[in-house]
Structure formats: C-alpha cells, structure tokens
N, CA and C atoms of all chains as a GROMACS GRO file, in nm:
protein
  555
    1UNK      N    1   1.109   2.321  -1.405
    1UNK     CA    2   1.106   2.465  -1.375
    1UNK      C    3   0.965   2.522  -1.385
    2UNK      N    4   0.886   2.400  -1.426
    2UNK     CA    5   0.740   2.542  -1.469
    2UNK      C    6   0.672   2.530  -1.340
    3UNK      N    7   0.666   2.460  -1.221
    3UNK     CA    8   0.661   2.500  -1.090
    3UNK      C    9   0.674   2.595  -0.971
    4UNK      N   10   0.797   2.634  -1.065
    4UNK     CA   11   0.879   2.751  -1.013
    4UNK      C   12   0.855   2.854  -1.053
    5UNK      N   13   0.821   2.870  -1.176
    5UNK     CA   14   0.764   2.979  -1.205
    5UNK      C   15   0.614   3.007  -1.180
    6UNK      N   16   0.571   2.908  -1.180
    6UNK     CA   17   0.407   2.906  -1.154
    6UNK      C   18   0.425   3.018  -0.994
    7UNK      N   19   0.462   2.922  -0.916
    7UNK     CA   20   0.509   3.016  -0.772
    7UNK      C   21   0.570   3.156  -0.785
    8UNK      N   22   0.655   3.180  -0.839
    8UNK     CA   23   0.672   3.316  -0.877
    8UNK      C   24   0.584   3.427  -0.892
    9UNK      N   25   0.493   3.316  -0.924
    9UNK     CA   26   0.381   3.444  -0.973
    9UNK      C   27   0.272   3.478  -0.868
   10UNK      N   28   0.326   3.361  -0.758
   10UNK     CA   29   0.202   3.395  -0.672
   10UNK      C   30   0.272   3.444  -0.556
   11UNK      N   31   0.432   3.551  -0.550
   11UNK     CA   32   0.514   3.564  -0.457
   11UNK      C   33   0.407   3.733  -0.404
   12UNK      N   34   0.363   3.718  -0.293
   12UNK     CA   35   0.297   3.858  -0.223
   12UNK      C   36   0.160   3.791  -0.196
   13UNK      N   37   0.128   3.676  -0.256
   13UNK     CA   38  -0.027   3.599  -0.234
   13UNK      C   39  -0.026   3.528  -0.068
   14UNK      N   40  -0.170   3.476  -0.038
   14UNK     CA   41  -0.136   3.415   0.070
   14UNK      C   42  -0.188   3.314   0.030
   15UNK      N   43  -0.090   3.225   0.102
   15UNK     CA   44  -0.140   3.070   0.073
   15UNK      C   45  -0.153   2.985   0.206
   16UNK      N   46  -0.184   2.844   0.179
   16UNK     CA   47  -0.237   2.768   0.320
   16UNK      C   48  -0.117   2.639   0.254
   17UNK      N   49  -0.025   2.611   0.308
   17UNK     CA   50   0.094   2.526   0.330
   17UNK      C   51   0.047   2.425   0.403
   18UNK      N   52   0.005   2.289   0.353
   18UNK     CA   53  -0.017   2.140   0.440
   18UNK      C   54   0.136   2.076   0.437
   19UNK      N   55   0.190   2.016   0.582
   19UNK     CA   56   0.310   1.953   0.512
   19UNK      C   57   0.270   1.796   0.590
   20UNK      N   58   0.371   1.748   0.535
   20UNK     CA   59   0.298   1.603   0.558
   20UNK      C   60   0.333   1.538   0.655
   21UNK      N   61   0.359   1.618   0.770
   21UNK     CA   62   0.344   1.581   0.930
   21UNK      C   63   0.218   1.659   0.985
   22UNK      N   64   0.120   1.660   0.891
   22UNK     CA   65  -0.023   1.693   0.904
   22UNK      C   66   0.004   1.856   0.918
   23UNK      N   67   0.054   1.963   0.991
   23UNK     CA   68   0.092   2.092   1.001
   23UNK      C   69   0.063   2.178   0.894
   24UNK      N   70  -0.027   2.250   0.912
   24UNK     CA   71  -0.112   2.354   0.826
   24UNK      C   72  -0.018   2.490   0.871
   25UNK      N   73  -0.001   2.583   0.832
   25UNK     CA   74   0.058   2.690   0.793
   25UNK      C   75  -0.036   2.783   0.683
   26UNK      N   76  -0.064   2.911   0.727
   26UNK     CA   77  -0.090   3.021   0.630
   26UNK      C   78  -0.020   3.128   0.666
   27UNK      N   79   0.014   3.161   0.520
   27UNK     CA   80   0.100   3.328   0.500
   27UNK      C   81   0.110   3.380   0.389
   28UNK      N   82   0.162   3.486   0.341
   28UNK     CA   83   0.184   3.548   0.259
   28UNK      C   84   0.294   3.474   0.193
   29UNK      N   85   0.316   3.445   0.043
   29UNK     CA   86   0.422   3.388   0.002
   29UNK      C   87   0.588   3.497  -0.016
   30UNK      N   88   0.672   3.468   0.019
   30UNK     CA   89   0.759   3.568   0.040
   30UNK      C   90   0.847   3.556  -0.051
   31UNK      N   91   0.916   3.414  -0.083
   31UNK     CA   92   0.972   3.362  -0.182
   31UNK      C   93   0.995   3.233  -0.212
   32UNK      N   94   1.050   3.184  -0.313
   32UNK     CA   95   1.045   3.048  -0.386
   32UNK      C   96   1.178   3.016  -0.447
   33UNK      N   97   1.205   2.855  -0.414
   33UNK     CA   98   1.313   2.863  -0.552
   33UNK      C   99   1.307   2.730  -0.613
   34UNK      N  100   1.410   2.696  -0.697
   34UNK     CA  101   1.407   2.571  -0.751
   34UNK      C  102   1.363   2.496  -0.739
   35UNK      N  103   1.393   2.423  -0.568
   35UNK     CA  104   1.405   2.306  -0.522
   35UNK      C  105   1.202   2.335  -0.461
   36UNK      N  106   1.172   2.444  -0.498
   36UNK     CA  107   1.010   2.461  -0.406
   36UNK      C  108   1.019   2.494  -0.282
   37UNK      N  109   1.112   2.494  -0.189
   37UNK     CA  110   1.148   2.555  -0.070
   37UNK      C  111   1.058   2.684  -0.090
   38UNK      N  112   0.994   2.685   0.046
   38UNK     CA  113   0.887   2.779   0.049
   38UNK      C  114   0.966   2.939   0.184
   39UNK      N  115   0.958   3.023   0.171
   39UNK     CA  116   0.958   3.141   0.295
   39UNK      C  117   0.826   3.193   0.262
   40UNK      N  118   0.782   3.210   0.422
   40UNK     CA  119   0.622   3.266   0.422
   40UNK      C  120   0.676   3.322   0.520
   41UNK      N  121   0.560   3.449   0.537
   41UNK     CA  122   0.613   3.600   0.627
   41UNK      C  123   0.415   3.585   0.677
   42UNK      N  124   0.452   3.690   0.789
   42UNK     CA  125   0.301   3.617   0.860
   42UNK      C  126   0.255   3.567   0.875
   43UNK      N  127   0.303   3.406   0.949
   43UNK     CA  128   0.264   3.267   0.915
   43UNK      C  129   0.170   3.262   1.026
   44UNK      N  130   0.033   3.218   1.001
   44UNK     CA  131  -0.060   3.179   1.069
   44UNK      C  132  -0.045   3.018   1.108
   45UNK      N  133  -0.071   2.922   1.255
   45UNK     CA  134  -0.092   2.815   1.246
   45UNK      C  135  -0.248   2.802   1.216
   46UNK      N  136  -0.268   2.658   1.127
   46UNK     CA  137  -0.439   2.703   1.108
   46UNK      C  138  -0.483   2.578   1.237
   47UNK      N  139  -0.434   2.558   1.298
   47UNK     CA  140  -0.461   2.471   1.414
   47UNK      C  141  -0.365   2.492   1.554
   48UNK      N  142  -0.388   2.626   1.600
   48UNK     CA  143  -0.306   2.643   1.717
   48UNK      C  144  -0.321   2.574   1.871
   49UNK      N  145  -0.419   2.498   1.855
   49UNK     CA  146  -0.452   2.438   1.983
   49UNK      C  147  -0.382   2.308   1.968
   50UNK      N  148  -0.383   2.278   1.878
   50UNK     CA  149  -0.238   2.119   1.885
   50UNK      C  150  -0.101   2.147   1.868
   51UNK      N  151  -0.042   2.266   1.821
   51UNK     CA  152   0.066   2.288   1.816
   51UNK      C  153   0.122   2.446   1.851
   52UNK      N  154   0.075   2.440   1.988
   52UNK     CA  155   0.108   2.608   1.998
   52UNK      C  156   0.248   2.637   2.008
   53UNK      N  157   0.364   2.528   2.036
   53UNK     CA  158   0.478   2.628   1.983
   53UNK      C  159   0.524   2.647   1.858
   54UNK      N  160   0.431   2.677   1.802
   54UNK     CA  161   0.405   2.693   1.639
   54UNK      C  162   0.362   2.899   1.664
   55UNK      N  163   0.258   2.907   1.732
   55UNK     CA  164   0.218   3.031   1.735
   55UNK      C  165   0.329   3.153   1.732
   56UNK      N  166   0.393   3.134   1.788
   56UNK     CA  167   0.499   3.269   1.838
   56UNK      C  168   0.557   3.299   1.636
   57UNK      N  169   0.614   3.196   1.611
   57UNK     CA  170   0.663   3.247   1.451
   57UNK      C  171   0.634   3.341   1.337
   58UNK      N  172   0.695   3.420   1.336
   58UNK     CA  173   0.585   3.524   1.219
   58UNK      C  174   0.666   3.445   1.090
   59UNK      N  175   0.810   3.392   1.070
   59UNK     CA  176   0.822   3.428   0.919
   59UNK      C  177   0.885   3.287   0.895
   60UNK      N  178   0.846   3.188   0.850
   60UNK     CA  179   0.943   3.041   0.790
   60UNK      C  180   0.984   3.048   0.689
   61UNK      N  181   1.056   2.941   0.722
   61UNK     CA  182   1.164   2.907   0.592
   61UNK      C  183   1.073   2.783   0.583
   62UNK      N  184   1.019   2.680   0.469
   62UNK     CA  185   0.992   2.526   0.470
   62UNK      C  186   1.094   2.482   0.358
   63UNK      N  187   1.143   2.316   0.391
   63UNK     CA  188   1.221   2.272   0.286
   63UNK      C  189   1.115   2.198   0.202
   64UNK      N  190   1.137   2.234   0.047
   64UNK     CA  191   1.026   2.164  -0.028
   64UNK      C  192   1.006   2.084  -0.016
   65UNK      N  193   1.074   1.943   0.061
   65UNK     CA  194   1.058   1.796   0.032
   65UNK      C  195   0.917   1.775   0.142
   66UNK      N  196   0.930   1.923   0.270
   66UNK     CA  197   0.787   1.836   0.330
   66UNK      C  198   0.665   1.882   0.293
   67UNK      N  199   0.701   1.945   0.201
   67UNK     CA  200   0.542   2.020   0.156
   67UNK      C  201   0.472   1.903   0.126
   68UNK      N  202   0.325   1.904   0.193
   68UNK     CA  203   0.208   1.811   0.123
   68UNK      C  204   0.120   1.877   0.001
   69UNK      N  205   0.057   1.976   0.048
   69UNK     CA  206   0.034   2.044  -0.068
   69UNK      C  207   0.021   2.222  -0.070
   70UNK      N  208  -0.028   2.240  -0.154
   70UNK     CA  209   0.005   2.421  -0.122
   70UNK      C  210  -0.136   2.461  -0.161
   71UNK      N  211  -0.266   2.541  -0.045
   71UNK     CA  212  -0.369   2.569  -0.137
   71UNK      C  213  -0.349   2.742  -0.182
   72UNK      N  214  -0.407   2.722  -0.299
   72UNK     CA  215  -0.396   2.834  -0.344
   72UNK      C  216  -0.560   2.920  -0.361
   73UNK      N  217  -0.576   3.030  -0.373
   73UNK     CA  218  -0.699   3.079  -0.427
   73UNK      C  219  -0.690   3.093  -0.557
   74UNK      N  220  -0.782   3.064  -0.600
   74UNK     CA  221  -0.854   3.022  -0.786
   74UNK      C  222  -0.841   3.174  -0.864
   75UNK      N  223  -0.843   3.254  -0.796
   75UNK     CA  224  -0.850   3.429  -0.890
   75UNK      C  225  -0.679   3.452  -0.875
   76UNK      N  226  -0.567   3.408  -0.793
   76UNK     CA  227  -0.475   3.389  -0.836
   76UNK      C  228  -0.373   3.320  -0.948
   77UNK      N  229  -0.491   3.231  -0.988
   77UNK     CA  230  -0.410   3.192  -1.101
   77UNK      C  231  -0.480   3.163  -1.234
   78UNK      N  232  -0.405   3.209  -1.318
   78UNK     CA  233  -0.437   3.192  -1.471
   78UNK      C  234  -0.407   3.065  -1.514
   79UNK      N  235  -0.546   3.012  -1.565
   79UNK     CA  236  -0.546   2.876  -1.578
   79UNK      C  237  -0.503   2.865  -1.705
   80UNK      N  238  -0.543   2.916  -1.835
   80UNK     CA  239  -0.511   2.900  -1.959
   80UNK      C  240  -0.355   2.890  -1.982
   81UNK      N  241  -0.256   3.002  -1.915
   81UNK     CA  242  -0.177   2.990  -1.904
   81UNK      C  243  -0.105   2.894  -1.862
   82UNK      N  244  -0.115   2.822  -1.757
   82UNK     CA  245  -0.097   2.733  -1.671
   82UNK      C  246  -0.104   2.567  -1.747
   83UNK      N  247  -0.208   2.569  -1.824
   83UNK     CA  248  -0.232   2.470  -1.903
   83UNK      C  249  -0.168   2.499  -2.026
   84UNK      N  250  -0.112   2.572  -2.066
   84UNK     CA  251  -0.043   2.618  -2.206
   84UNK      C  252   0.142   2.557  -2.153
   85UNK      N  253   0.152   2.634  -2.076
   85UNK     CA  254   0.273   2.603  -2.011
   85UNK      C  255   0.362   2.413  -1.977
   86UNK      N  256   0.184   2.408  -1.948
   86UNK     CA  257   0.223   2.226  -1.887
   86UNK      C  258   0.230   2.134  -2.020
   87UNK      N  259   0.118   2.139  -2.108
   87UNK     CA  260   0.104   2.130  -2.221
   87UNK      C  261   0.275   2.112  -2.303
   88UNK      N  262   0.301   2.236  -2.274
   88UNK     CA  263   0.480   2.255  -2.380
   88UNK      C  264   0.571   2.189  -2.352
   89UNK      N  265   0.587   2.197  -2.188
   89UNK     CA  266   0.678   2.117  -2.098
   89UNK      C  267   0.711   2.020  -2.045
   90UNK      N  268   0.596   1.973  -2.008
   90UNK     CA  269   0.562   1.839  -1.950
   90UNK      C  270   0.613   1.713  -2.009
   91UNK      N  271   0.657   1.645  -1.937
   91UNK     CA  272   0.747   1.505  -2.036
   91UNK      C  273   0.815   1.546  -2.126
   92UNK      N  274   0.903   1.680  -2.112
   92UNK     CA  275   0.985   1.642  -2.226
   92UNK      C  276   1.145   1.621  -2.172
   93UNK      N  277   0.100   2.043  -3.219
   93UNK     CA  278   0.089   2.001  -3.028
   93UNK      C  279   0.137   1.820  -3.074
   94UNK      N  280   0.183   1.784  -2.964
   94UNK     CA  281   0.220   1.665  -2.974
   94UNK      C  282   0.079   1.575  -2.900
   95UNK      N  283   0.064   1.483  -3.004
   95UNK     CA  284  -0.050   1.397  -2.931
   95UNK      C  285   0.011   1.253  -2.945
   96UNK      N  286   0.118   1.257  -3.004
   96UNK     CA  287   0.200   1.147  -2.992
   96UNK      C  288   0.213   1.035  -2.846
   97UNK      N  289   0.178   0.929  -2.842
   97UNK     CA  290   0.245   0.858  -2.637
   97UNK      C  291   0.323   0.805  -2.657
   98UNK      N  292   0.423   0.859  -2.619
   98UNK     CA  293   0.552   0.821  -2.582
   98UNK      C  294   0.587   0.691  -2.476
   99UNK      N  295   0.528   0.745  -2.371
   99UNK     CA  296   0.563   0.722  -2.248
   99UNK      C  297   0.446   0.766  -2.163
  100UNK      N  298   0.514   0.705  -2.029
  100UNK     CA  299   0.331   0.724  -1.917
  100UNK      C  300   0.285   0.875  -1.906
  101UNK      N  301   0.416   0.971  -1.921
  101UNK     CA  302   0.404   1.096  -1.854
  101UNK      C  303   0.300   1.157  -1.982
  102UNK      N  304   0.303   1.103  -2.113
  102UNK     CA  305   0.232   1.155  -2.261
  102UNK      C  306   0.083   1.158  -2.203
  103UNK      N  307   0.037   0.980  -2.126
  103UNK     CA  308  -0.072   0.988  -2.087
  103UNK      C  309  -0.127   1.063  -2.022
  104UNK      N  310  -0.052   1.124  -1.953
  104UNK     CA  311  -0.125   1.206  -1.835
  104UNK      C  312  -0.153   1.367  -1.919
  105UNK      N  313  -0.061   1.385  -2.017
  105UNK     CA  314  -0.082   1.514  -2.096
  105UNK      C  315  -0.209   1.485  -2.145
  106UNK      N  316  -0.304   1.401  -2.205
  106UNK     CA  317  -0.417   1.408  -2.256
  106UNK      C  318  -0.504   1.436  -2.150
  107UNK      N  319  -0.479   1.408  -2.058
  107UNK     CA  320  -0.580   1.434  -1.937
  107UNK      C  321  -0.614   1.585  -1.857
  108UNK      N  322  -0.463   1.704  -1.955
  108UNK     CA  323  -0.477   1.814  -1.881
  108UNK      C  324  -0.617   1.915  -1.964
  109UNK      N  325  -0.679   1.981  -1.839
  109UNK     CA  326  -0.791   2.014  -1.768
  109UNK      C  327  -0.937   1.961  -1.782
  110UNK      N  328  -0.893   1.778  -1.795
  110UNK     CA  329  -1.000   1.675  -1.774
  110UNK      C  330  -0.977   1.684  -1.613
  111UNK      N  331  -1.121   1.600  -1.577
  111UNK     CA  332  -1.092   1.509  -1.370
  111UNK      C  333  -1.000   1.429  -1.382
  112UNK      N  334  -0.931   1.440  -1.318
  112UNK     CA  335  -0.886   1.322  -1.286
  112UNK      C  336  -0.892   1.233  -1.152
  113UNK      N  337  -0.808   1.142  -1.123
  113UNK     CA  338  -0.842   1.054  -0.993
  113UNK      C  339  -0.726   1.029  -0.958
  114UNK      N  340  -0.636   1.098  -0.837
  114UNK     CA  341  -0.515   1.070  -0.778
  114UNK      C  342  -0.535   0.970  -0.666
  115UNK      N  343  -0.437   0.875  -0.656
  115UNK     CA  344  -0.416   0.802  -0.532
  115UNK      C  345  -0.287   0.869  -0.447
  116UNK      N  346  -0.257   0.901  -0.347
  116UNK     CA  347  -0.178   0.963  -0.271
  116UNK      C  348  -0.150   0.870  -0.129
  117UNK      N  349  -0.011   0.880  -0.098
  117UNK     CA  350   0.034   0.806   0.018
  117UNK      C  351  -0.066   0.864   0.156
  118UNK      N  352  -0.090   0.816   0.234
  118UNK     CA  353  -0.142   0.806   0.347
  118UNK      C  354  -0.269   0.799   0.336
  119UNK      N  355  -0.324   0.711   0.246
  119UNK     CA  356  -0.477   0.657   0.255
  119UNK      C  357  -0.539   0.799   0.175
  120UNK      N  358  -0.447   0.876   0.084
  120UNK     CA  359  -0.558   1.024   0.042
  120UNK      C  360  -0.584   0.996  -0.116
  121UNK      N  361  -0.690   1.025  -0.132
  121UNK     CA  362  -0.758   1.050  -0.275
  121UNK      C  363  -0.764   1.181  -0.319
  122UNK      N  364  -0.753   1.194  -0.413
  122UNK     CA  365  -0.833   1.335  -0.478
  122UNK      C  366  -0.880   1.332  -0.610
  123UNK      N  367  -0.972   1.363  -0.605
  123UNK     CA  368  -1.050   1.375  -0.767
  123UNK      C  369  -1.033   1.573  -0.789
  124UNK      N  370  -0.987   1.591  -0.908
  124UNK     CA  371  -0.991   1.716  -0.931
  124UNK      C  372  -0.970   1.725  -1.076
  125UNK      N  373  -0.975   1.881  -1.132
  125UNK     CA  374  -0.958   1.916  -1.245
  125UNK      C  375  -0.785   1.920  -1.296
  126UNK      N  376  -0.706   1.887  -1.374
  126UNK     CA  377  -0.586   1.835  -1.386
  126UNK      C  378  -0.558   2.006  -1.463
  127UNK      N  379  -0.480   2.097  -1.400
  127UNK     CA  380  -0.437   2.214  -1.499
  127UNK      C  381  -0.312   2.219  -1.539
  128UNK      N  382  -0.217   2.157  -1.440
  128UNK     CA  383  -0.032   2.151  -1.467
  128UNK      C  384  -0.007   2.016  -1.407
  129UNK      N  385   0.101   1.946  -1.457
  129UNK     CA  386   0.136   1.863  -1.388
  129UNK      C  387   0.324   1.889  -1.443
  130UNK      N  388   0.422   1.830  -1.380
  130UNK     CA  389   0.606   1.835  -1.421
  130UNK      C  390   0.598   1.647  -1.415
  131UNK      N  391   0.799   1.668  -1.440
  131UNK     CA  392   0.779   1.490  -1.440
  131UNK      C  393   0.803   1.449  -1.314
  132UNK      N  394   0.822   1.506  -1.204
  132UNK     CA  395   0.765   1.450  -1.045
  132UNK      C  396   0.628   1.414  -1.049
  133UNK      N  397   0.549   1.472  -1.119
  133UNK     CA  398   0.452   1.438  -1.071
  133UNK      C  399   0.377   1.526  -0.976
  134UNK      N  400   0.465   1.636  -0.983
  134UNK     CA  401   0.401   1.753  -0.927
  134UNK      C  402   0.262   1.793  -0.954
  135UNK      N  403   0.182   1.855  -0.927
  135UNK     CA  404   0.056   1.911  -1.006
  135UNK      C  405  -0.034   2.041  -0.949
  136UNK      N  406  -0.101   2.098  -1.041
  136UNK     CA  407  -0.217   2.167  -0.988
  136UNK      C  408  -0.340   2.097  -1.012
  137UNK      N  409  -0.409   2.134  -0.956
  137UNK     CA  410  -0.544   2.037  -0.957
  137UNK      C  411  -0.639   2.132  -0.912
  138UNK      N  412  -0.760   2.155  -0.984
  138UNK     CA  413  -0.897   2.271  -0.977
  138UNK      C  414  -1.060   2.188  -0.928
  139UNK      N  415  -1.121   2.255  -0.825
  139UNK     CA  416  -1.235   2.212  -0.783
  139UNK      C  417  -1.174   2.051  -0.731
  140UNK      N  418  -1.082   2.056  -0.638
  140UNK     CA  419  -1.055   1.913  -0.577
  140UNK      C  420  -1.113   1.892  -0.468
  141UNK      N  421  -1.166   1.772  -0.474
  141UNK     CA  422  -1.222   1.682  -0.315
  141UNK      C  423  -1.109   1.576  -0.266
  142UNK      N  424  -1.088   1.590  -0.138
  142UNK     CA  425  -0.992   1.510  -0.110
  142UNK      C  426  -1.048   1.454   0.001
  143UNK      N  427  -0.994   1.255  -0.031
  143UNK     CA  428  -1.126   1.209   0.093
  143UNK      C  429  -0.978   1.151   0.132
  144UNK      N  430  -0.967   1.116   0.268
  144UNK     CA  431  -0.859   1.088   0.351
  144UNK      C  432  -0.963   0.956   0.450
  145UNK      N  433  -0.889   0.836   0.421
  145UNK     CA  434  -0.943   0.703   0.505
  145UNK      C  435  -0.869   0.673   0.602
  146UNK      N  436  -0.916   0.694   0.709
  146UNK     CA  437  -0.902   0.616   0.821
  146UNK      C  438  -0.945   0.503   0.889
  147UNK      N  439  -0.857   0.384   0.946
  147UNK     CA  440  -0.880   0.312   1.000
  147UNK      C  441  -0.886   0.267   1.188
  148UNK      N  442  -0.974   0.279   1.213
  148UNK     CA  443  -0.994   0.282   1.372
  148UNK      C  444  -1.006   0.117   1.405
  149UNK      N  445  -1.015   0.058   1.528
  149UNK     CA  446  -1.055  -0.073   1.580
  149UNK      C  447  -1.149  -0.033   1.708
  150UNK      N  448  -1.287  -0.084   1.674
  150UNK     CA  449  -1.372  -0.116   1.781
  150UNK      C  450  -1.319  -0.158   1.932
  151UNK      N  451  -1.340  -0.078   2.036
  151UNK     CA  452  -1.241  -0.131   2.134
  151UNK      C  453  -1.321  -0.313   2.186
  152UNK      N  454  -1.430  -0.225   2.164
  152UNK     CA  455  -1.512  -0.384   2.211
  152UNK      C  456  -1.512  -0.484   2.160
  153UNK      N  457  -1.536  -0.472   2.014
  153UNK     CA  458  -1.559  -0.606   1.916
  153UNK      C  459  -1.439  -0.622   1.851
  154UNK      N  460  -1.330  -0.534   1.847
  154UNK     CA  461  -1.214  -0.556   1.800
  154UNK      C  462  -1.192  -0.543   1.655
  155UNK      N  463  -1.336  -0.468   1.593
  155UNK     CA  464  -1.357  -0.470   1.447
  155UNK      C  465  -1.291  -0.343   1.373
  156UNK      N  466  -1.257  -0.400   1.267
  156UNK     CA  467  -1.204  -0.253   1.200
  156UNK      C  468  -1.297  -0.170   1.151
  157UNK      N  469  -1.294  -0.030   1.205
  157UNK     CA  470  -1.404   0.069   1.152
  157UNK      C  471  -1.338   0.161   1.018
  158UNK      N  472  -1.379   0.162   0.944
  158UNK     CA  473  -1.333   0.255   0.843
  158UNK      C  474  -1.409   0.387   0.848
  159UNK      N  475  -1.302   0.506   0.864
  159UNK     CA  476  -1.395   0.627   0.850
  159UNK      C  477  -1.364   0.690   0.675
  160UNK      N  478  -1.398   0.799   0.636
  160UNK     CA  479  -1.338   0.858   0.571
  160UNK      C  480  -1.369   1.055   0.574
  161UNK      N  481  -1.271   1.146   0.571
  161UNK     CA  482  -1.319   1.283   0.587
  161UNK      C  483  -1.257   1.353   0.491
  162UNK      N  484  -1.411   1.439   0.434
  162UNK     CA  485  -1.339   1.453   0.292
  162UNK      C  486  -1.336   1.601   0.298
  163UNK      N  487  -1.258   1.736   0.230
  163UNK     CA  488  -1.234   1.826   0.202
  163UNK      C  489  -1.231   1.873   0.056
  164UNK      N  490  -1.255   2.005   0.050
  164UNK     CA  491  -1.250   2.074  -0.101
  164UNK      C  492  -1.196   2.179  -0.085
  165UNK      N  493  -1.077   2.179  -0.223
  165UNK     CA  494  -1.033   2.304  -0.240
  165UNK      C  495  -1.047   2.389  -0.356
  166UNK      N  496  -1.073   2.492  -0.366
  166UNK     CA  497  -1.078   2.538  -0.498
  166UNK      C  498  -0.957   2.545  -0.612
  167UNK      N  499  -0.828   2.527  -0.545
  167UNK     CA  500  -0.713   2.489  -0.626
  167UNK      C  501  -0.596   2.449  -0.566
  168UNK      N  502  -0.539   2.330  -0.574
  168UNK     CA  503  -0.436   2.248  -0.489
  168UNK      C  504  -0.342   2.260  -0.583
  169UNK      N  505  -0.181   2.287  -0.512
  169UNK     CA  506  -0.093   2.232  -0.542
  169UNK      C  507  -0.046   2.094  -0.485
  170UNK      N  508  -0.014   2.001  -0.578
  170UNK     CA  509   0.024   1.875  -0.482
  170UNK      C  510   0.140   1.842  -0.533
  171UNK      N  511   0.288   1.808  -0.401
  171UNK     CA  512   0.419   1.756  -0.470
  171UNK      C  513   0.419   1.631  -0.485
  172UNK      N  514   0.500   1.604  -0.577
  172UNK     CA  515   0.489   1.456  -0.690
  172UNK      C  516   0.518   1.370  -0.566
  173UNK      N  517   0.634   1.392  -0.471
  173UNK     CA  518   0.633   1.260  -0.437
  173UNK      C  519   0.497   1.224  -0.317
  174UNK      N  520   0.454   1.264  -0.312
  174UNK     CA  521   0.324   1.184  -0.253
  174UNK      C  522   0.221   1.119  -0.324
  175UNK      N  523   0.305   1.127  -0.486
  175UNK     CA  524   0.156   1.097  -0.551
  175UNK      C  525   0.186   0.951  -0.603
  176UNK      N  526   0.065   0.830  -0.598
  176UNK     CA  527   0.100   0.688  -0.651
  176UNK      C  528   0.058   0.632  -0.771
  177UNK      N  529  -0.102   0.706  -0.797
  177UNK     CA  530  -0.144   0.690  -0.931
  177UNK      C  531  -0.218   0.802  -0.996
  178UNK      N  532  -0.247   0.770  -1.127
  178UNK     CA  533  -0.276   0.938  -1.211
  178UNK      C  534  -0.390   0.832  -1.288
  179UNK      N  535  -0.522   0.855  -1.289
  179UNK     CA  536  -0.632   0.818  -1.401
  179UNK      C  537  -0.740   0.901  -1.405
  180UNK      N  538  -0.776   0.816  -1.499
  180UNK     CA  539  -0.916   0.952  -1.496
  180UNK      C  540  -1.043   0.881  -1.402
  181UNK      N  541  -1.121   0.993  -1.403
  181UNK     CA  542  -1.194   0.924  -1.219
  181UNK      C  543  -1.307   0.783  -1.299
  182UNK      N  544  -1.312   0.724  -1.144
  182UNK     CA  545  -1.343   0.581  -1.174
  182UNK      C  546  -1.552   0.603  -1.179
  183UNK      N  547  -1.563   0.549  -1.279
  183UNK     CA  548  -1.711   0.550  -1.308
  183UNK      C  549  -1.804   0.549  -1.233
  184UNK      N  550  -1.806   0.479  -1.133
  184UNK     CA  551  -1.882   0.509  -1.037
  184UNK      C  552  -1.935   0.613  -0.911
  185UNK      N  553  -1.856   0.706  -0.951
  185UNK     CA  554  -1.877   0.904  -0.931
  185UNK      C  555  -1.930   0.984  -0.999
   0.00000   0.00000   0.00000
C-alpha cells in the first residue's frame, strides 16, 4: 500500500507515464488505486509522430501491469517522508 | 529501526537513499538514488540515469554493433516487475 499512497499524494500533479510497449503519455494525475492503475486527464502523447492515433485522447484509463515507469517532478515529493515510510514498511 | 537481515528484501532496506544499480528487463540499467522501494520491487529512485542497450547487425560485415542511449530523470517511479537485480552501483562509475 505505501505506493498507493505515495500516488495519492501526487493526484492533480502532472506526470510523464512510460509503458512498456515503449508509449510515453503525459497528464495530469486524476486518480489511483490499489492495483496502480493509473487515470490521467489531459493526456499528452510525448511522441505524436509514431503514434498519432494516440493524439485525439484527452483522458485514459492505464492498467498498472503496463506501466514502465512513472516520471515524476522532484518538488512534488517529500523525500524524508517517503524514506520514513519505506523504511517502516518495506519487507514486512 | 530494524537493522536486523532477514531476508533479500532487509538488504535492499540498508541501501535506502544510498545509489544504487538496477538491472531491468529489456537491456535497461539505472543507477539512481534508492528513496522507496515495496516487496514487488516497486521503487522510487532520485537523480536516475538510465542507459538502454541496443543491439544492431552491420548490414555489410554482419557484425554486432552495440549502441547504448542514456536518459536522466530527476525522480522515477519504477514497477517491480520489470526489475531483475537491486545492488549498489558497480565500482567502476
């Protein structure tokens, strides 16, 4: 769960979504749940010239399993926290 | 705080917000700062370079060319299952 909450906190942020059929995605994060299943609202393709029927979409749904990775910006997140959290949780 | 090792996942707790050195499915590396990780293997990772290897063949000589193209992010989330190994980065960096 501390994933999930980590994301929670970054629900109204925009992020850049890699999934691992190479497909870049940016948007605003809209919501999150358990499983990491992502909804982004104003989804930018960040490569519209290889996949323009990608362009037309303003709002996805992604299933967490294809997420590659999620970038985030660094002033969004509290690291101390973040490391306090993983620290408690982690392997147990 | 537990500094106890249990188990592999203990190891990787000593390593949080050391570098570390990920191996990742499709030929990807990343060296980054370790801030969260779960027991997937999920993680955040701070000031990451990620070098991605590719392999091409010379059409002429038939030789294998290795490229590699590397990227930085200022903070990655990465999901566990792409990830193969967790150490701390290899000495020669």
């Amino acid at each position: 769960m501390l994933f999930y909450s980590f994301f929670k906190t970054l629900v109204g942020k925009e992020i850049a979504v890699e999934l691992k059929n190479d497909i870049a995605l940016e948007g605003k994060l809209h919501s999150i749940d358990q499983y990491l299943n992502i909804k982004l609202l104003d989804t930018k393709v960040s490569d519209p010239e290889r996949y323009p029927q990608l362009v037309a979409m303003t709002s996805v749904f992604i299933r967490g399993s294809v997420v590659r990775y999620v970038v985030i910006a660094k002033d969004d997140v509290d690291v101390d926290l973040l490391q306090d959290a993983a620290r408690k949780t982690a392997a147990s | 705080m537990t500094t106890e090792c249990r188990e592999p996942l203990d190891l990787i707790r000593l390593s949080i917000d050391e570098r570390i050195y990920v191996k990742c499915k499709g030929d990807r590396e990343l060296r980054g700062k370790l801030h969260a990780y779960d027991q997937h293997l999920n993680m955040v990772l701070a000031d990451v370079e990620e070098t991605v290897t590719k392999q091409d063949t010379d059409e002429e000589t038939q030789e294998a060319i290795i490229r590699t193209a590397k990227r930085s992010h200022e903070m990655l989330f990465v999901r566990g299952d792409v990830v193969i190994l967790v150490s701390p980065p290899l000495r020669t960096t």
